[in-house]
N, CA and C of each residue as an Amber inpcrd file, in Angstrom:
protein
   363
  40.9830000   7.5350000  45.2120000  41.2670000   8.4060000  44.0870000
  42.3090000   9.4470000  44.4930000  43.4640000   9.5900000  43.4870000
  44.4060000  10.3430000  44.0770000  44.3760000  11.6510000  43.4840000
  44.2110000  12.6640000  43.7150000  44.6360000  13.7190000  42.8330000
  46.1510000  14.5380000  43.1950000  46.1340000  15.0170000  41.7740000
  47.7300000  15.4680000  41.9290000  47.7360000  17.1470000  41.7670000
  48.3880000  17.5900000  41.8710000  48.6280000  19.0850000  41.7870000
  49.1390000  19.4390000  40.3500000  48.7950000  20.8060000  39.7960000
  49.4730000  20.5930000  38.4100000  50.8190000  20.8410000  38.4620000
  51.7800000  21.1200000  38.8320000  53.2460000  21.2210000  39.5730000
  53.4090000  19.4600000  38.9990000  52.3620000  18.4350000  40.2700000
  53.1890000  17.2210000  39.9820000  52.9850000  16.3930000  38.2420000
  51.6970000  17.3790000  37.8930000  51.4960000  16.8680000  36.5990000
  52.3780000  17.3440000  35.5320000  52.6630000  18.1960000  35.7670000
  53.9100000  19.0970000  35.1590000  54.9550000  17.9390000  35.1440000
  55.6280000  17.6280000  36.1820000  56.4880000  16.6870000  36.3230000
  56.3920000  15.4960000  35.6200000  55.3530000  14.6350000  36.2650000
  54.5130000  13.4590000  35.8370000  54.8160000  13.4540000  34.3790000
  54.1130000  14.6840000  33.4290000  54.5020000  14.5390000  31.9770000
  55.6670000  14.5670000  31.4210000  56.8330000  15.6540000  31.8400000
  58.1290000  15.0330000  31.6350000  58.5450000  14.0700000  31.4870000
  58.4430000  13.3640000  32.5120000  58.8170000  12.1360000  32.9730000
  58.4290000  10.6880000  32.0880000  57.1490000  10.5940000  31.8050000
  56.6100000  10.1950000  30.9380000  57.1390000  10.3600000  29.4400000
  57.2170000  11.4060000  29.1260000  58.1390000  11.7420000  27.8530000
  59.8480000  11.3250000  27.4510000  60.1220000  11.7040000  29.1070000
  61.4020000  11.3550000  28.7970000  62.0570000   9.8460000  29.0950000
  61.2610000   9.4170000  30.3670000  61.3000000   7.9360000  31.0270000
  61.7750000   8.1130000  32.1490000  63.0700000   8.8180000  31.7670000
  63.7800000   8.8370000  33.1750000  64.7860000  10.2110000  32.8280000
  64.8040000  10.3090000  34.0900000  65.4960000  11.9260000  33.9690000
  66.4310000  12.5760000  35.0090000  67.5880000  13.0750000  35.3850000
  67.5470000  13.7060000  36.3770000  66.7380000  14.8500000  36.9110000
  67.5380000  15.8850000  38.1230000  66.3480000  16.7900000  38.4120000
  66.7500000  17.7080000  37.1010000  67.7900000  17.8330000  37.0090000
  68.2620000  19.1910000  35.9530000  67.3420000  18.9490000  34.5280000
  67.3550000  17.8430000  34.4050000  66.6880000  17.2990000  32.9360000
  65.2350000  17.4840000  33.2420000  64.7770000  17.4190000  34.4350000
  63.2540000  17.4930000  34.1660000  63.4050000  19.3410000  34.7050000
  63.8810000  20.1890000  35.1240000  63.4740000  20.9880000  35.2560000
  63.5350000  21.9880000  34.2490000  64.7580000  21.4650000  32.9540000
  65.2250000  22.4590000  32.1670000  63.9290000  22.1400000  30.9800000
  63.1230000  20.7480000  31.1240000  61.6920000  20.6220000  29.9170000
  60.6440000  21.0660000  30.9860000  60.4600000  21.8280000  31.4120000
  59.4340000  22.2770000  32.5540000  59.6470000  23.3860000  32.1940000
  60.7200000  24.5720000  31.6380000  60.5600000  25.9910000  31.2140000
  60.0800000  26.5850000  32.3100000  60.6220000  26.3220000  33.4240000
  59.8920000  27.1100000  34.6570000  60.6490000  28.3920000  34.9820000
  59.7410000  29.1290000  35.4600000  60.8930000  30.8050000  36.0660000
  60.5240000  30.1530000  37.2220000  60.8190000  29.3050000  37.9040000
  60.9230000  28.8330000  39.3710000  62.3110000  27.9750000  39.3990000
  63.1330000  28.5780000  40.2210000  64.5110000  27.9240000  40.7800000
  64.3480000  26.3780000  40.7750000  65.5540000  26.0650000  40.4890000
  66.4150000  24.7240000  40.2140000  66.4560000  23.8990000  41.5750000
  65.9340000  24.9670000  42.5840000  65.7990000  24.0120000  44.0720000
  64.2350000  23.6170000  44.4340000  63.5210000  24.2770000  43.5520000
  62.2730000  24.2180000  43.5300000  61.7490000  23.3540000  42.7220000
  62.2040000  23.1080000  41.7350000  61.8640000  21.5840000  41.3760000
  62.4970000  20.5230000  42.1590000  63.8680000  20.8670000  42.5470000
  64.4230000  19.7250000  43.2180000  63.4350000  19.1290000  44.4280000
  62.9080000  20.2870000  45.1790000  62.3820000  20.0590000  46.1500000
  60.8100000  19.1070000  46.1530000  60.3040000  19.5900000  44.9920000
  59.0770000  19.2440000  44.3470000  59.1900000  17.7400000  44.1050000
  60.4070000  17.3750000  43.2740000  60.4530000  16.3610000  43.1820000
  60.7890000  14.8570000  44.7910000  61.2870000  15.5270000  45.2980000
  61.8700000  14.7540000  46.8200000  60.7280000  14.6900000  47.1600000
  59.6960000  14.8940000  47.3260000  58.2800000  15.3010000  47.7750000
  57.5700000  14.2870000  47.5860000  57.3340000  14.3760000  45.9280000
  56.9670000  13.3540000  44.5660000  57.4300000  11.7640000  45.3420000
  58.8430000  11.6930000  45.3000000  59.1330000  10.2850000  45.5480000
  58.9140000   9.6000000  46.7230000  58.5390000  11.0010000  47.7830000
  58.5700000  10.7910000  49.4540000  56.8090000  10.0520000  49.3590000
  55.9730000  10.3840000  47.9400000  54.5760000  10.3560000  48.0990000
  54.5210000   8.8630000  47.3540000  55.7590000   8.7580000  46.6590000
  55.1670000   7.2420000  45.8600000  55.1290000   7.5840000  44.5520000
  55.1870000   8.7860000  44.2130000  55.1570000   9.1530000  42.8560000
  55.8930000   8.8830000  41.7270000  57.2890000   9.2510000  42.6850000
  58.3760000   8.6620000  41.7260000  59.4480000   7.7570000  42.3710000
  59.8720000   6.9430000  41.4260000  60.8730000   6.0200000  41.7830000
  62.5220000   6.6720000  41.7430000  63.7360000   6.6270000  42.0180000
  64.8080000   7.4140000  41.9430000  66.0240000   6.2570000  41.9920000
  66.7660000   6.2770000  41.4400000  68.2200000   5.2920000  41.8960000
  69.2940000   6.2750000  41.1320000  70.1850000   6.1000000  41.9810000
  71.6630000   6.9110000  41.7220000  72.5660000   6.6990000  41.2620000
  72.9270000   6.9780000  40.3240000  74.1820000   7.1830000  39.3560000
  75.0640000   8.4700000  39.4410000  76.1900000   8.2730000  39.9190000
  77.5140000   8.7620000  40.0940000  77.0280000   9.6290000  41.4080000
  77.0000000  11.0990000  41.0630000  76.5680000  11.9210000  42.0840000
  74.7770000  12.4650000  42.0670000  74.3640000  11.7140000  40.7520000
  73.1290000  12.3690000  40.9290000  71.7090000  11.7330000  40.8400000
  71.0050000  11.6570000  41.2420000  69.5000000  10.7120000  41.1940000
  68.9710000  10.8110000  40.0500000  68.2640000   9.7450000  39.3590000
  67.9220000   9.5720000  37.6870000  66.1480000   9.1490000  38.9190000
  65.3500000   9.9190000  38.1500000  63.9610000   9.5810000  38.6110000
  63.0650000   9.2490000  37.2840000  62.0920000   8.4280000  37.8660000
  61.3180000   7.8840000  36.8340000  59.9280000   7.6490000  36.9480000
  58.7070000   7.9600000  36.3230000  57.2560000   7.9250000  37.1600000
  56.9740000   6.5150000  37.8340000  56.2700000   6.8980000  38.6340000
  56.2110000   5.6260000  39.3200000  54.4620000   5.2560000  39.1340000
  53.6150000   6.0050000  38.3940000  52.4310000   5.6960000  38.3980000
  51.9250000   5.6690000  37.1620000  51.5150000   5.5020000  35.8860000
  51.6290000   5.0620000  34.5940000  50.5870000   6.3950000  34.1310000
  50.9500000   6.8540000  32.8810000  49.4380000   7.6110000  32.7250000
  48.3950000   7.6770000  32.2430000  48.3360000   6.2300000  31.9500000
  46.7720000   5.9500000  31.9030000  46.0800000   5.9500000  33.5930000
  46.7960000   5.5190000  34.3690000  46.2940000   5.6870000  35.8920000
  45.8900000   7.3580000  36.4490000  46.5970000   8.1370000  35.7950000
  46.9480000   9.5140000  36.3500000  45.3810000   9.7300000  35.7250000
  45.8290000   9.9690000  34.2590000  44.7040000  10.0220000  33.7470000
  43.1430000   9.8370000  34.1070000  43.0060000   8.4560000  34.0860000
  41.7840000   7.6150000  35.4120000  40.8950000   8.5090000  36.1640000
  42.4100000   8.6950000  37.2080000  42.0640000   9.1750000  38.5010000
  41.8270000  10.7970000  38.2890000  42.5340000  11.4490000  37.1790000
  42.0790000  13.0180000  37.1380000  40.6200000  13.0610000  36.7480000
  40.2080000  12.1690000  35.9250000  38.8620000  12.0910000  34.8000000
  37.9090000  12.2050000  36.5870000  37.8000000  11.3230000  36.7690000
  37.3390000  10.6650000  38.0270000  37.1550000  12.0100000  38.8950000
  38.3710000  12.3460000  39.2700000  38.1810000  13.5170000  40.3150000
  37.4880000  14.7560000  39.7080000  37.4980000  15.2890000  37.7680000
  37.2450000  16.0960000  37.6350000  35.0060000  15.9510000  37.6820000
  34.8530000  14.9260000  37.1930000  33.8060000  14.4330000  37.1740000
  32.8510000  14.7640000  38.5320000  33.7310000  14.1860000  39.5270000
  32.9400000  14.3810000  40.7680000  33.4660000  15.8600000  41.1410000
  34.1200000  16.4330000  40.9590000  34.4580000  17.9590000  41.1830000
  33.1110000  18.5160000  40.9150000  33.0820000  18.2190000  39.7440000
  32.7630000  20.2270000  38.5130000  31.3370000  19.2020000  38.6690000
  31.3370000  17.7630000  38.3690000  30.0490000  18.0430000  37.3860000
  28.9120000  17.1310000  38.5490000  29.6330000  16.8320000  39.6950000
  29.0010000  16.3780000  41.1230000  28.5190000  14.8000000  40.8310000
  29.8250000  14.3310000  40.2060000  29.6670000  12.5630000  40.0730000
  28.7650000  12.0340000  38.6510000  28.0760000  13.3530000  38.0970000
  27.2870000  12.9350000  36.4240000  28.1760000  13.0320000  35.5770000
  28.4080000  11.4500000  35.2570000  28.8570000  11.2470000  33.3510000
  28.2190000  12.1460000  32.5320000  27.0310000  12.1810000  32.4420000
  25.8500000  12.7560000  31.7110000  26.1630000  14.2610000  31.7480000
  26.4670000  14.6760000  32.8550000  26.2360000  16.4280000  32.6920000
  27.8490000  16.5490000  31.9110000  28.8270000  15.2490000  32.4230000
  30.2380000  15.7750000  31.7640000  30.1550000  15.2540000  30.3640000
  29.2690000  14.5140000  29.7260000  29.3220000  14.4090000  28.3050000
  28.6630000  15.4970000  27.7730000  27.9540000  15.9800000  28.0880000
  26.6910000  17.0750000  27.7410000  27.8050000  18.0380000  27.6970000
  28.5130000  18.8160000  28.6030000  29.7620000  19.6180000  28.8640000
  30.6680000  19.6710000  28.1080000  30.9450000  18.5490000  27.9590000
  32.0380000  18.3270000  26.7090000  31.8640000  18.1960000  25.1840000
  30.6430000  17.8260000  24.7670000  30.0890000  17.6800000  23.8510000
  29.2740000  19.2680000  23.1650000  29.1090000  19.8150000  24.1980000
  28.8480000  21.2050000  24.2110000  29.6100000  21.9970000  23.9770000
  30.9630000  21.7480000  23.7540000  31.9340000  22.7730000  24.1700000
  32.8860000  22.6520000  23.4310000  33.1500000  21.0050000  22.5560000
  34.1420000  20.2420000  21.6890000  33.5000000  20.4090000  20.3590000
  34.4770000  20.2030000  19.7740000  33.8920000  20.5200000  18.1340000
  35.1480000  19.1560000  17.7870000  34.4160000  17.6540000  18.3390000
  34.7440000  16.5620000  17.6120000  35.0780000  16.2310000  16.3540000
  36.1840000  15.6190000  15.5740000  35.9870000  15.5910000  14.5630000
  35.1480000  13.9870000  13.6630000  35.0330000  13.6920000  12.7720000
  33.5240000  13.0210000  12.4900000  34.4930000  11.6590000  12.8610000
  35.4650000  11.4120000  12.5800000  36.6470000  10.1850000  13.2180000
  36.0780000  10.1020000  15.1040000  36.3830000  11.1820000  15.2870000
  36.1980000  11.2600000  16.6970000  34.9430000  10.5830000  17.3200000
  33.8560000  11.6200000  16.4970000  32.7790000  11.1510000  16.8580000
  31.9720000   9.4150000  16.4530000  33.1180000   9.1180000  15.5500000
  32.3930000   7.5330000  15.2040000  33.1790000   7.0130000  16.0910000
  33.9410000   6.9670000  17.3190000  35.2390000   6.5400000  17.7140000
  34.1680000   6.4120000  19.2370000  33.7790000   7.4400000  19.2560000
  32.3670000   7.9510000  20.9080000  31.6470000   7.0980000  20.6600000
  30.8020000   6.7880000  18.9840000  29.3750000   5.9050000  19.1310000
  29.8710000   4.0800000  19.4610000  30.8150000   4.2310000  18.5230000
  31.7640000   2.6450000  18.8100000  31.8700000   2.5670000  20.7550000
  32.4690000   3.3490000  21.4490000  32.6180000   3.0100000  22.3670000
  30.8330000   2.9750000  23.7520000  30.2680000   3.7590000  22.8800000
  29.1550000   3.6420000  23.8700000  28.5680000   2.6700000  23.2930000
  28.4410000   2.0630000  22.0750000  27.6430000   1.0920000  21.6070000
  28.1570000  -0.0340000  22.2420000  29.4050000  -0.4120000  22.2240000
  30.1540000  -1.6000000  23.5280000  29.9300000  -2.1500000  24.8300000
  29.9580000  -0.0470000  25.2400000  29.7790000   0.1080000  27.0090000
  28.0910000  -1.1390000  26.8830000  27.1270000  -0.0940000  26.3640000
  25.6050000  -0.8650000  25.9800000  25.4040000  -2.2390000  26.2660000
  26.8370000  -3.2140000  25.2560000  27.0830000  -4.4040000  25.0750000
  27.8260000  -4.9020000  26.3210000  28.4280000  -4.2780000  27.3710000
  28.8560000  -4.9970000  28.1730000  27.7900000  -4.4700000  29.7130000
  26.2590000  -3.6660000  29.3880000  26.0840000  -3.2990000  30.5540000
  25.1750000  -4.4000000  31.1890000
Protein backbone atom coordinates (compact mmCIF):
# COMPACT_ATOMS: atom_id res chain seq x y z
CA UNK A 1 0.00 0.00 0.00
CA UNK A 2 1.45 3.21 -1.10
CA UNK A 3 0.66 6.36 0.45
CA UNK A 4 1.28 9.68 -1.00
CA UNK A 5 1.78 13.04 0.54
CA UNK A 6 -0.81 15.73 -0.14
CA UNK A 7 1.88 17.88 -2.17
CA UNK A 8 1.94 14.59 -4.47
CA UNK A 9 -1.85 14.46 -4.45
CA UNK A 10 -1.98 17.95 -5.26
CA UNK A 11 -0.01 17.08 -8.28
CA UNK A 12 -1.51 13.65 -8.98
CA UNK A 13 -4.93 15.69 -9.43
CA UNK A 14 -3.67 18.13 -11.88
CA UNK A 15 -2.37 15.81 -13.78
CA UNK A 16 -5.28 13.74 -13.96
CA UNK A 17 -7.32 16.74 -15.02
CA UNK A 18 -5.11 17.89 -17.37
CA UNK A 19 -3.38 14.46 -18.75
CA UNK A 20 -0.33 15.83 -19.38
CA UNK A 21 1.33 18.92 -18.49
CA UNK A 22 4.50 20.67 -18.19
CA UNK A 23 6.05 21.81 -14.81
CA UNK A 24 4.80 25.48 -15.45
CA UNK A 25 1.28 24.10 -16.35
CA UNK A 26 0.95 22.02 -13.36
CA UNK A 27 2.28 24.54 -11.05
CA UNK A 28 0.33 27.60 -12.32
CA UNK A 29 -3.33 24.96 -11.54
CA UNK A 30 -1.78 24.22 -8.09
CA UNK A 31 -2.25 28.16 -7.02
CA UNK A 32 0.66 27.60 -4.83
CA UNK A 33 2.61 30.60 -2.87
CA UNK A 34 5.47 28.04 -3.14
CA UNK A 35 8.20 28.81 -5.91
CA UNK A 36 8.26 27.50 -9.44
CA UNK A 37 11.44 25.41 -8.30
CA UNK A 38 9.48 23.85 -5.75
CA UNK A 39 7.17 22.23 -7.71
CA UNK A 40 9.79 21.58 -10.19
CA UNK A 41 11.60 19.83 -7.63
CA UNK A 42 8.52 17.98 -6.25
CA UNK A 43 7.84 16.82 -9.37
CA UNK A 44 11.61 15.19 -10.33
CA UNK A 45 11.00 13.39 -7.09
CA UNK A 46 7.41 12.16 -8.28
CA UNK A 47 8.99 10.61 -11.46
CA UNK A 48 12.32 9.49 -9.60
CA UNK A 49 9.38 7.42 -7.34
CA UNK A 50 7.39 6.00 -10.35
CA UNK A 51 4.80 8.43 -10.05
CA UNK A 52 5.10 10.12 -13.03
CA UNK A 53 6.02 9.37 -16.47
CA UNK A 54 7.93 12.53 -18.44
CA UNK A 55 9.17 12.71 -22.25
CA UNK A 56 10.58 15.88 -23.82
CA UNK A 57 9.53 18.19 -26.19
CA UNK A 58 11.71 20.98 -27.43
CA UNK A 59 13.34 22.33 -24.21
CA UNK A 60 10.87 21.20 -21.76
CA UNK A 61 9.46 17.87 -20.05
CA UNK A 62 5.55 17.22 -20.63
CA UNK A 63 4.71 14.81 -17.46
CA UNK A 64 1.87 12.62 -17.09
CA UNK A 65 0.45 10.37 -14.01
CA UNK A 66 1.80 7.33 -14.03
CA UNK A 67 -0.62 5.64 -11.49
CA UNK A 68 -4.44 5.90 -12.41
CA UNK A 69 -6.88 7.31 -9.79
CA UNK A 70 -8.86 4.83 -9.11
CA UNK A 71 -5.48 3.12 -7.75
CA UNK A 72 -4.52 6.33 -5.73
CA UNK A 73 -7.78 6.34 -4.54
CA UNK A 74 -7.68 2.36 -3.41
CA UNK A 75 -4.66 2.77 -1.74
CA UNK A 76 -5.61 6.22 0.22
CA UNK A 77 -9.15 4.49 1.31
CA UNK A 78 -6.98 1.55 2.49
CA UNK A 79 -4.35 3.53 4.30
CA UNK A 80 -6.99 5.88 5.79
CA UNK A 81 -8.97 2.88 7.14
CA UNK A 82 -6.09 1.25 8.80
CA UNK A 83 -4.82 4.74 10.02
CA UNK A 84 -7.79 6.44 11.87
CA UNK A 85 -10.11 3.62 12.18
CA UNK A 86 -7.29 0.59 13.01
CA UNK A 87 -8.23 -1.72 9.86
CA UNK A 88 -12.51 -1.56 10.76
CA UNK A 89 -14.74 -1.09 7.67
CA UNK A 90 -17.39 -1.01 10.32
CA UNK A 91 -16.08 1.77 12.59
CA UNK A 92 -15.27 3.70 8.99
CA UNK A 93 -18.88 3.22 7.81
CA UNK A 94 -20.31 4.07 11.21
CA UNK A 95 -17.82 7.36 10.86
CA UNK A 96 -18.90 8.24 7.77
CA UNK A 97 -22.35 7.58 7.96
CA UNK A 98 -22.30 9.57 11.15
CA UNK A 99 -20.93 12.46 9.85
CA UNK A 100 -22.42 12.44 5.95
CA UNK A 101 -25.71 13.63 5.26
CA UNK A 102 -26.11 11.15 2.04
CA UNK A 103 -28.41 12.01 -0.36
CA UNK A 104 -31.50 9.32 -0.75
CA UNK A 105 -29.72 8.54 -4.57
CA UNK A 106 -26.69 8.06 -2.56
CA UNK A 107 -28.00 6.09 -0.08
CA UNK A 108 -29.91 3.56 -2.52
CA UNK A 109 -26.51 3.53 -4.47
CA UNK A 110 -24.74 2.09 -0.57
CA UNK A 111 -27.75 -0.56 -0.17
CA UNK A 112 -27.26 -1.73 -4.02
CA UNK A 113 -23.66 -2.10 -3.37
CA UNK A 114 -23.72 -3.93 -0.01
CA UNK A 115 -26.58 -6.04 -1.14
CA UNK A 116 -23.98 -7.40 -4.08
CA UNK A 117 -20.87 -7.35 -1.73
CA UNK A 118 -23.63 -10.03 0.42
CA UNK A 119 -24.07 -11.73 -3.11
CA UNK A 120 -20.57 -12.21 -3.86
CA UNK A 121 -19.47 -13.11 -0.09
Amino acid sequence: MKAYTNKELEILIVLWELEAASVLQVHEALDSDKGYTTTLKLMQIMFDKGLLVRKKEGKKHIYKANIKRQVAQNNGMRNMIQNLFGGSTLGFAQSFLGNAKPTKKELDAIKAMIKQMEKDA
